[in-house]
PAVOTI-492750 format. One record per residue: residue number from 1; residue in one letter; x, y, z of N, C-alpha, C in turn. Coordinates in Angstrom, 2 decimals, padded with zeros to 5 digits. Layout:
# PAVOTI-492750
R  nr rest     n.x     n.y     n.z    ca.x    ca.y    ca.z     c.x     c.y     c.z
R NUM    A       X       Y       Z       X       Y       Z       X       Y       Z
...
This chain:
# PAVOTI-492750
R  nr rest     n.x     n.y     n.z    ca.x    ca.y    ca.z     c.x     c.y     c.z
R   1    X  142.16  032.46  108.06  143.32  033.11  107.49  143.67  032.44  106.15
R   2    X  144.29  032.95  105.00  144.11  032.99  103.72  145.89  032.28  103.86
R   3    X  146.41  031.65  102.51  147.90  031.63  102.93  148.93  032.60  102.96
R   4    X  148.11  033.76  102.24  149.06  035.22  102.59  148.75  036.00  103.92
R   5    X  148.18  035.47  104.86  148.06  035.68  106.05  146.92  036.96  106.48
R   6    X  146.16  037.48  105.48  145.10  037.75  105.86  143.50  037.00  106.17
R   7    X  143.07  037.70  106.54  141.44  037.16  106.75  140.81  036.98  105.34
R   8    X  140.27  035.57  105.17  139.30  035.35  104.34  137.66  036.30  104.46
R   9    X  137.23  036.38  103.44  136.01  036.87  104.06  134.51  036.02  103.28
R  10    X  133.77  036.31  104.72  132.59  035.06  104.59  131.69  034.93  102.69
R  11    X  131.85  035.87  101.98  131.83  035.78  100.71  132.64  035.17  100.10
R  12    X  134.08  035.06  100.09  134.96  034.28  099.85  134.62  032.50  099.97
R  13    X  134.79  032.69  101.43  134.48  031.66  101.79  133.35  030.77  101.50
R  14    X  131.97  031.40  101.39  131.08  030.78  100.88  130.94  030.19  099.36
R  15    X  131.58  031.66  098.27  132.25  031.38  097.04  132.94  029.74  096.86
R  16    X  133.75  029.49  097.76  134.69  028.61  097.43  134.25  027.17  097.83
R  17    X  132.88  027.26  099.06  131.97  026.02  099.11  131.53  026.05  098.09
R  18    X  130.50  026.55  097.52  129.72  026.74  096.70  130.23  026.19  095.10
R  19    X  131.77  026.10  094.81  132.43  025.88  093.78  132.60  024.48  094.01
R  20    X  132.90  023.79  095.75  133.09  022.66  095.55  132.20  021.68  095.32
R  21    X  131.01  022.49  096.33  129.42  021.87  096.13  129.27  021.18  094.92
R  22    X  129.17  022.47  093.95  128.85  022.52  092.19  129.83  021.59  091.72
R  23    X  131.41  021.60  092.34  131.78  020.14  091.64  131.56  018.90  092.12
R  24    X  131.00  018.74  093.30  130.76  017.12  093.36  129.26  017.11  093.09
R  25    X  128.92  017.92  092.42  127.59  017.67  092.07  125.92  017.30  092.76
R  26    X  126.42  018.01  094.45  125.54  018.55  095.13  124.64  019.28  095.26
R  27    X  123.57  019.00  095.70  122.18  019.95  095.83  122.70  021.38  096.00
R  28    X  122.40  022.47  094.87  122.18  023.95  095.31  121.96  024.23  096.62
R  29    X  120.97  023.95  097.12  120.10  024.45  098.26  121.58  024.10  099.57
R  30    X  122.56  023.36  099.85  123.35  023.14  100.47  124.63  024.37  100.33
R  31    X  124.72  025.01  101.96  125.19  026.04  102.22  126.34  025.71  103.55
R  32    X  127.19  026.64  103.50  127.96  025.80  104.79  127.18  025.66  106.22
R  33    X  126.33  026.46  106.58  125.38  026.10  107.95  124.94  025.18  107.89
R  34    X  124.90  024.08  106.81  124.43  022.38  107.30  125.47  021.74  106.97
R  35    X  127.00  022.57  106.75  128.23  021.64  107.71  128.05  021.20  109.67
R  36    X  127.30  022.54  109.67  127.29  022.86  111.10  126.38  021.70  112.00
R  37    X  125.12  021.73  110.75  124.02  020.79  111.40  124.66  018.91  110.96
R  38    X  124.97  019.31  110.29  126.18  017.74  109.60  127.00  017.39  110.81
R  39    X  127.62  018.46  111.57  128.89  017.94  112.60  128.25  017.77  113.78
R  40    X  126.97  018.26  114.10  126.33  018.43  115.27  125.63  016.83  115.29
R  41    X  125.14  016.55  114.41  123.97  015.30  114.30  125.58  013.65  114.28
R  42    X  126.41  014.13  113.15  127.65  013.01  113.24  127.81  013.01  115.34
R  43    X  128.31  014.15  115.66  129.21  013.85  117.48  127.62  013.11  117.65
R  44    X  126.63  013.54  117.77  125.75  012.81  118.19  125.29  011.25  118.29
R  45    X  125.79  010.71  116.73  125.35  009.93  116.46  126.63  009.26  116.63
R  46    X  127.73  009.45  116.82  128.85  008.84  117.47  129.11  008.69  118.71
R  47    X  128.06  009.07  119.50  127.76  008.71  120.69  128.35  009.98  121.90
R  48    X  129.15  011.09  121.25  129.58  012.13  122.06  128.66  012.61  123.18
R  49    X  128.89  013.39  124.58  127.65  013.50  124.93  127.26  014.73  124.46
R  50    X  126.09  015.33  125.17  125.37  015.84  124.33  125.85  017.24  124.72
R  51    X  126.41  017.33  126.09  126.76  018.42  126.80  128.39  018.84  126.04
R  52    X  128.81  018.42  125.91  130.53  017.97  124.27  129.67  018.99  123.90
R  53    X  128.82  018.68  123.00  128.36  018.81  121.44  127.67  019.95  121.57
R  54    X  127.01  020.43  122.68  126.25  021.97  122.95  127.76  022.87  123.17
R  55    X  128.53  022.59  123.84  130.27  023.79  123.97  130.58  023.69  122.90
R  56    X  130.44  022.49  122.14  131.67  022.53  120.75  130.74  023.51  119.80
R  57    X  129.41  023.98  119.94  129.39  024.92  118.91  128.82  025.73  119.26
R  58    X  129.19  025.77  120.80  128.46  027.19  121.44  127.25  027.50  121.73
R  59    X  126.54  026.35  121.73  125.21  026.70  122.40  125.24  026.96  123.94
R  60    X  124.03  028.28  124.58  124.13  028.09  125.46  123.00  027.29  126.32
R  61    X  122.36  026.67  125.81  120.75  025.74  125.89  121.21  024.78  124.87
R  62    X  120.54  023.45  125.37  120.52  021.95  124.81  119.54  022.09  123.78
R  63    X  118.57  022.74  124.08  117.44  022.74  123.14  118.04  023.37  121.95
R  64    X  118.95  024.14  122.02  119.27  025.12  120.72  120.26  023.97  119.82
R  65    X  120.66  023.21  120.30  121.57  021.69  120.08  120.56  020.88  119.77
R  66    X  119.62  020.59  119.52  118.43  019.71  119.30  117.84  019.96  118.30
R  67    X  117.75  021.08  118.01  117.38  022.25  116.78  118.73  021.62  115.57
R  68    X  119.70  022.02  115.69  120.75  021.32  114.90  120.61  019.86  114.73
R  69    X  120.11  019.23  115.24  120.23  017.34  115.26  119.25  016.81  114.49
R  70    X  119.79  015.87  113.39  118.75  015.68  112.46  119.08  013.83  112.57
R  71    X  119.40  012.96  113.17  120.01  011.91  113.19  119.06  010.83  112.46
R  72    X  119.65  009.45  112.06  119.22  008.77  110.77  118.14  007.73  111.84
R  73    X  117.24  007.38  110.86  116.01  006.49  111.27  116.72  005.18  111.88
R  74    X  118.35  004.89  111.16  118.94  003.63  111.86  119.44  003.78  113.62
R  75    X  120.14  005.28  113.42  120.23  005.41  114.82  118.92  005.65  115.93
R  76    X  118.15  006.09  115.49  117.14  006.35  116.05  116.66  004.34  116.83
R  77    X  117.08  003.61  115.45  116.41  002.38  116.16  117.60  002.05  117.36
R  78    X  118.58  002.19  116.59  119.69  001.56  117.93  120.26  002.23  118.89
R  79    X  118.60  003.25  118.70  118.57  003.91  120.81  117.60  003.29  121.23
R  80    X  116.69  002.77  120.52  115.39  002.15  120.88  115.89  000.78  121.26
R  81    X  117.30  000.21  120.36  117.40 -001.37  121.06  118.16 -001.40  122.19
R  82    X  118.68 -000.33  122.23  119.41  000.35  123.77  118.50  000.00  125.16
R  83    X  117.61  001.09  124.33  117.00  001.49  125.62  115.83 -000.25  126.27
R  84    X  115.36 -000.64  124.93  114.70 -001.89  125.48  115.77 -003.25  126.06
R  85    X  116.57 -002.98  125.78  118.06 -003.73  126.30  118.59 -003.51  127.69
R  86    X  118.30 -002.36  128.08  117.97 -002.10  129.29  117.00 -002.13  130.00
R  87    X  115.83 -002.49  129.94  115.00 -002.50  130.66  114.27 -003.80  130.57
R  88    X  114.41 -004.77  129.39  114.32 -006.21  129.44  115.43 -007.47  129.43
R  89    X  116.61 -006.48  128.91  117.69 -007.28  128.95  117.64 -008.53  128.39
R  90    X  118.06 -009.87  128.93  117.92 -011.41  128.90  116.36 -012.00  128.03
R  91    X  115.57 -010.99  129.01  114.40 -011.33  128.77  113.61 -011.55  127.37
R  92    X  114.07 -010.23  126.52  113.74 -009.71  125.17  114.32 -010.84  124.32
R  93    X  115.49 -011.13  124.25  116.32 -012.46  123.72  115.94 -013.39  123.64
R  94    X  115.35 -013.60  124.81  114.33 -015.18  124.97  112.76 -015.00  124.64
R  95    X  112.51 -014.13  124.29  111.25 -013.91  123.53  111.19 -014.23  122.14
């Protein structure tokens, strides 16, 4: 809704990303559907679960939520020190 209380419309709307894009001096190729993949990969990588993050944008399959998730090579390691943290614990430390 617009502040005169009608509906924006998705031309509008895209118009007015597209203006802010161009002023902070963002890649063209950036469209609002990788806000979408942006908010999906952030709950992720903030640790939300995953089942959150498939309702919050309406998927009805995880896989279609996986498709959206692009998460950073750092998080990627500090699931890996997770996961070996669990399964060597103490042990890994003293190695």
């Amino acid at each position: 809704m617009s502040e005169r209380g009608t509906r924006l419309s998705r031309r509008a709307i895209n118009e007015a990303f597209a203006t802010a894009r161009d002023a902070a001096g963002l890649d063209a190729g950036l469209d609002l559907h990788c806000l979408r993949h942006s908010y999906v990969t952030h709950l992720i990588e903030f640790d939300y679960p995953v089942r959150f993050v498939q309702e919050q944008v309406g998927h009805a399959h995880a896989s279609t939520t996986s498709i959206y998730t692009g998460v950073s090579a750092s998080y990627r390691n500090q699931l890996l020190a997770r996961a070996l943290d669990t399964i060597y614990g103490e042990h890994l430390e003293q190695a």
